[in-house]
C-alpha positions as CSV (number, residue, x, y, z in Angstrom):
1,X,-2.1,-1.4,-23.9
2,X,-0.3,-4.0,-21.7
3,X,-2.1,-3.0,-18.6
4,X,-5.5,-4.0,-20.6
5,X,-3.8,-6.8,-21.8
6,X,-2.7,-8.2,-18.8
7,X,-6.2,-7.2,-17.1
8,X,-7.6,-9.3,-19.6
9,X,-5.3,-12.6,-19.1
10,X,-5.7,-12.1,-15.2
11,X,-9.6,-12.5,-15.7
12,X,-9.9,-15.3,-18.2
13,X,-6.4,-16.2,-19.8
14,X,-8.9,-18.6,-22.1
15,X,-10.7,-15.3,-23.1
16,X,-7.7,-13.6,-24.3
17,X,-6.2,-16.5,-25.9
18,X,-9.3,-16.2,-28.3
19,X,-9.0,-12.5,-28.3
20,X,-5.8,-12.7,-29.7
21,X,-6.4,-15.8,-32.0
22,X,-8.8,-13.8,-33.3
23,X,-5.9,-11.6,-34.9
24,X,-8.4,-8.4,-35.2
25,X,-5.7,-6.8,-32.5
26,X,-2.0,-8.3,-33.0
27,X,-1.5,-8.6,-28.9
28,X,1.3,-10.2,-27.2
29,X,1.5,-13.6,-26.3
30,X,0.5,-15.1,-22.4
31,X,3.8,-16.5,-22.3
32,X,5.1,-12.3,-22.7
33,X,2.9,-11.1,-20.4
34,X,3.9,-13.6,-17.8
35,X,7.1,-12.4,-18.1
36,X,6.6,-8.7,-18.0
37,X,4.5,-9.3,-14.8
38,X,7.0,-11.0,-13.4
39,X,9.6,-8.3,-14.7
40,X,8.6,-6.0,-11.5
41,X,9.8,-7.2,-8.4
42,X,7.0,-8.2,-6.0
43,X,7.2,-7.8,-2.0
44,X,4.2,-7.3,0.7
45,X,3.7,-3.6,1.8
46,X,3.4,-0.4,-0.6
47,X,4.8,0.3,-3.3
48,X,7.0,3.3,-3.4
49,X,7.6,3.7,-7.0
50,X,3.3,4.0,-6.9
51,X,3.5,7.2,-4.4
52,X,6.3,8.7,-6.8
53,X,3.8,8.4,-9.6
54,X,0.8,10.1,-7.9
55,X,3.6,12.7,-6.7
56,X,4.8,13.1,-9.9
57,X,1.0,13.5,-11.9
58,X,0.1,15.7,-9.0
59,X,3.1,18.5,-9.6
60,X,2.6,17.8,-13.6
61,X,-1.2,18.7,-13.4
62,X,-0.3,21.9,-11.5
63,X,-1.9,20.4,-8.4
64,X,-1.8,22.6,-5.3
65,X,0.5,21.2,-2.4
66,X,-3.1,21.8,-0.3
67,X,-4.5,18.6,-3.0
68,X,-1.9,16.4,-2.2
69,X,-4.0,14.8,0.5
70,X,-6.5,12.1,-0.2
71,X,-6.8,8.8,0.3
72,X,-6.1,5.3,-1.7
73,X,-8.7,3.2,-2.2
74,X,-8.3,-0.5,-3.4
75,X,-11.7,-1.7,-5.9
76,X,-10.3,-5.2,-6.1
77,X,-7.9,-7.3,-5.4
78,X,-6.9,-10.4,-7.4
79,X,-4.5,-13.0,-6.0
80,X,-2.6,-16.0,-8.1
81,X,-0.7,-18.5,-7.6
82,X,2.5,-17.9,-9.2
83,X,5.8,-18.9,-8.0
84,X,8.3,-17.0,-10.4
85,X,12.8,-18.1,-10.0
86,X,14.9,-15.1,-10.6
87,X,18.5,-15.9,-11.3
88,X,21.5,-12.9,-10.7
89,X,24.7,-14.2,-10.8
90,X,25.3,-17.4,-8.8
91,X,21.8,-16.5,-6.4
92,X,18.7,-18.0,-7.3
93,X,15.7,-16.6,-4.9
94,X,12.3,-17.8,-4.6
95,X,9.3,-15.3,-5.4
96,X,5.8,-15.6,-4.6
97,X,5.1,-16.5,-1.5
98,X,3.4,-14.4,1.0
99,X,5.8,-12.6,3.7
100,X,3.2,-11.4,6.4
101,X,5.8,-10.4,8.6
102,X,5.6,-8.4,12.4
103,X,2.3,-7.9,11.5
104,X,0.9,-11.2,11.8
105,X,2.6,-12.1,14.3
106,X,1.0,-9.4,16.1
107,X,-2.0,-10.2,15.3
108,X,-1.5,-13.7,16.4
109,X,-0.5,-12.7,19.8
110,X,-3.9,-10.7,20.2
111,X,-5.8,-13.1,18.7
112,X,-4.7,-15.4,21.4
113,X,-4.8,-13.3,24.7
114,X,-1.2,-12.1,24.4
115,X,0.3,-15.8,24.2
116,X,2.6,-16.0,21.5
């Protein structure tokens, strides 16, 4: 239920706010989605907690090792501004921003003829 609801508030936060105004579904509020969005840890790459998952509903669905392979596909991809502070102990780091890493440095030094 939280993935639909926070589908929903990604799309049109305005259209959920009525949705749950509405009080036909008692939903949580966009203040506590926010903060279970933010409750995973974000970082650029894969996700290896996804590829246990898949492992995991592959073996429970009696899956042959021969079906493992396949491919991911991505339908859509929705990006928002969202700079989140989490606080442990005395450390406060920074999250949201974009870390593109080697990999656009690369492709900055191809881009340019092998100049850096």
């Amino acid at each position: 239920m939280i993935s639909l609801c926070l589908s929903i508030w990604a799309r049109s936060p305005r259209a959920y706010t009525d949705l749950r105004n509405s009080e036909i579904l008692l939903l949580p509020s966009g203040r506590q989605l926010s903060r279970y969005k933010n409750s995973v840890k974000q970082k650029p790459g894969f996700n290896d907690q996804v590829f246990q998952w898949m492992l995991y509903t592959a073996q429970h669905q009696n899956v042959p090792s021969h079906g493992y392979e396949g491919g991911i596909m991505f339908d859509e991809v929705s990006v928002q501004e969202d700079l989140v502070f989490h606080k442990s102990g005395d450390v406060v780091q920074l999250t949201g921003f974009v870390d593109s890493s080697d990999e656009a440095h690369s492709l900055d030094i191809l881009k340019n003829g092998g100049e850096s």
